[in-house]
C-alpha positions as CSV (number, residue, x, y, z in Angstrom):
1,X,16.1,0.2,2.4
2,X,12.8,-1.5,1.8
3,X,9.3,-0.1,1.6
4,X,6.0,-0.8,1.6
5,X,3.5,0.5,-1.4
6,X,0.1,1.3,-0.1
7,X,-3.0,0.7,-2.2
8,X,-4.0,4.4,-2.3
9,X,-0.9,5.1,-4.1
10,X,-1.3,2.2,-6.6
11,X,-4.6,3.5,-7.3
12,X,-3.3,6.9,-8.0
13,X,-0.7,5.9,-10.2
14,X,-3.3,4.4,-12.0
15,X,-6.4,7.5,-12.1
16,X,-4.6,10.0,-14.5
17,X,-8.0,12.1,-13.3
18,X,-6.6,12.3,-9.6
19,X,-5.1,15.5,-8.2
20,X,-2.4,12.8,-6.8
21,X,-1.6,11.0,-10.7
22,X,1.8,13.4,-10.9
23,X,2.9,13.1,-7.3
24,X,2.1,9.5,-7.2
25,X,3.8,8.6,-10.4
26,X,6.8,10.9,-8.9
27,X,7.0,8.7,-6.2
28,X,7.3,6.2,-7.9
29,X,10.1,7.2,-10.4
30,X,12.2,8.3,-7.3
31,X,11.6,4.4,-5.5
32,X,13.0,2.8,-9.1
33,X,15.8,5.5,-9.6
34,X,17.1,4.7,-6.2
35,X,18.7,2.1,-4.1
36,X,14.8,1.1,-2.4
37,X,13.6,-1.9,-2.7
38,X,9.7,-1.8,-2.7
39,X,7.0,-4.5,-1.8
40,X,3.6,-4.8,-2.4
41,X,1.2,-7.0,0.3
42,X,-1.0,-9.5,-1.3
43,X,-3.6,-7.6,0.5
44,X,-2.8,-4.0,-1.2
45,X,-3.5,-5.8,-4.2
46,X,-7.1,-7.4,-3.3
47,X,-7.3,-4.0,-2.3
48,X,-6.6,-2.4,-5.6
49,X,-8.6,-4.6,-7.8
50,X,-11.8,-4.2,-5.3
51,X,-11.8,-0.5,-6.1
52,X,-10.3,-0.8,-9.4
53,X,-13.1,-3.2,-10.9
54,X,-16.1,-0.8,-8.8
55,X,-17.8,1.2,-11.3
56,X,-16.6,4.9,-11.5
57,X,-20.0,5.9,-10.1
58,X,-19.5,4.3,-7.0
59,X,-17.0,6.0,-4.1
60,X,-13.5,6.2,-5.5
61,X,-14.3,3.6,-8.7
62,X,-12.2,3.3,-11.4
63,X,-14.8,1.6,-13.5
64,X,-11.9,-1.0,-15.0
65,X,-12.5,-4.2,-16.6
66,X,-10.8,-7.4,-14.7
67,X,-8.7,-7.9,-17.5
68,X,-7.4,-4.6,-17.3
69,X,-7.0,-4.6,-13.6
70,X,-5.3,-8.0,-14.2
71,X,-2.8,-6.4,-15.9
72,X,-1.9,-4.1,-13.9
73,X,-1.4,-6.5,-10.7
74,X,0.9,-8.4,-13.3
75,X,2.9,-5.2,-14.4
76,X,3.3,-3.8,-10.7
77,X,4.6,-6.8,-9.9
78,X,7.2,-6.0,-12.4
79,X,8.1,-3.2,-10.5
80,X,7.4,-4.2,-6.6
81,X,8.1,-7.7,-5.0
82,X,5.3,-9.2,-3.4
83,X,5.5,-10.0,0.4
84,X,4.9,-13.2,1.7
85,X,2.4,-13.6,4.7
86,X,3.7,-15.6,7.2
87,X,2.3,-18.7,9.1
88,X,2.0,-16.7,12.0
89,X,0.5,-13.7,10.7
90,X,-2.9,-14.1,12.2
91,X,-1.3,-14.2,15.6
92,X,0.7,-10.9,15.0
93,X,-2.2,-9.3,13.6
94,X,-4.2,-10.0,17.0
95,X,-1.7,-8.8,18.8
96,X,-1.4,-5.2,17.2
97,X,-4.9,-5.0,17.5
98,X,-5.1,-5.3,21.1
99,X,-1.7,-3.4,21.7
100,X,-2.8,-0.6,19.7
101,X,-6.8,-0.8,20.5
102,X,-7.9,-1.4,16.9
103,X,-11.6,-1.3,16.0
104,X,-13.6,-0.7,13.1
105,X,-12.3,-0.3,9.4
106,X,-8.9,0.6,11.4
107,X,-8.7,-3.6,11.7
108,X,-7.3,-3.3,7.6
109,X,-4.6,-0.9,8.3
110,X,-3.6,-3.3,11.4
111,X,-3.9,-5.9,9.1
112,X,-1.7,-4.5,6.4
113,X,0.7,-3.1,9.5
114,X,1.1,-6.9,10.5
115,X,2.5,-7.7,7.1
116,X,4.9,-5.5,7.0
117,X,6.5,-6.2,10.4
118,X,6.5,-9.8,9.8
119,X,8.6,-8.8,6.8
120,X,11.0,-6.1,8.4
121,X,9.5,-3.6,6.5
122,X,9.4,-0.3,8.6
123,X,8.6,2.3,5.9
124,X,5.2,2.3,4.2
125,X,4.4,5.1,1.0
126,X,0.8,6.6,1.9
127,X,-0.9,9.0,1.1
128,X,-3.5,8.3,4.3
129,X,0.2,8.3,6.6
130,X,-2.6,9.1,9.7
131,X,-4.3,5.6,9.5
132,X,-0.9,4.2,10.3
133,X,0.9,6.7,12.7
134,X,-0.3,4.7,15.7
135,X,2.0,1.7,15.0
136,X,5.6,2.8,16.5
137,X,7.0,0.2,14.6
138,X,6.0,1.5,10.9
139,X,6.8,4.8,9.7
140,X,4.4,5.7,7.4
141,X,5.7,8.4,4.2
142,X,3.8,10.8,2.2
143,X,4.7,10.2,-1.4
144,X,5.6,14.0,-1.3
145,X,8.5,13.3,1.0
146,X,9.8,10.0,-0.1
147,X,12.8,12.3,-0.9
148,X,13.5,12.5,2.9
149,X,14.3,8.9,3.0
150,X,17.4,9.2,0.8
């Protein structure tokens, strides 16, 4: 089975100081122990270093350095393939966003959505699973019941 990583996780895994650290990191341990091959979106990880490198003052900052934040990219990568974004992704981005009425910050999730179709990727580990619940082509999974897929 393969699955998408959302940044929200990522950035949980990484913020031992979130009520989410354990489940995330949970999550996590139960993709590698099983038979689920996981991918990560170019775009999750522009994602992740945006609020990764804000300062920890700022909305949801982790104050990191980009050396740090580097590294991190580099080691999830160890862990996650990355997915490709096709030729044609603009197209199928447009076209969920008019199917599905997308407007406003909503045009990222579409975005991220239109990744993961052109790569046959139907599940996507959230925890924000309502930003995503519109698309009936992507099922979207708490980390807390990642369990349910096996």
């Amino acid at each position: 089975m393969k699955i998408g990583i959302d940044t929200c996780v990522l950035l949980r895994i990484r913020d031992v100081r979130s009520p989410l650290h354990v489940v995330a990191k949970q999550a996590l341990q139960q993709i590698i122990d099983s038979d689920m091959r996981s991918f990560v979106a170019p775009q999750v990880l522009a994602e992740y270093w945006a609020v990764a490198t804000r300062p920890a003052t700022q909305r949801g900052g982790l104050g990191l350095s980009p050396d740090a934040v580097r590294n991190d990219i580099r080691y999830f990568l160890t862990l996650h393939e990355l997915m490709r974004e096709p030729h044609n992704l603009f197209e199928t981005w447009l076209e969920i966003l008019s199917e599905y009425n997308v407007s406003g910050k909503a045009v990222w999730d579409a975005r991220l959505a239109a990744v993961l179709k052109a790569n046959r990727i139907q599940y996507l580990v959230t925890f924000d699973s309502a930003d995503f619940e519109r698309f009936t082509f992507l099922h979207p999974v708490s980390p807390q019941d990642l369990h349910l897929l096996q």
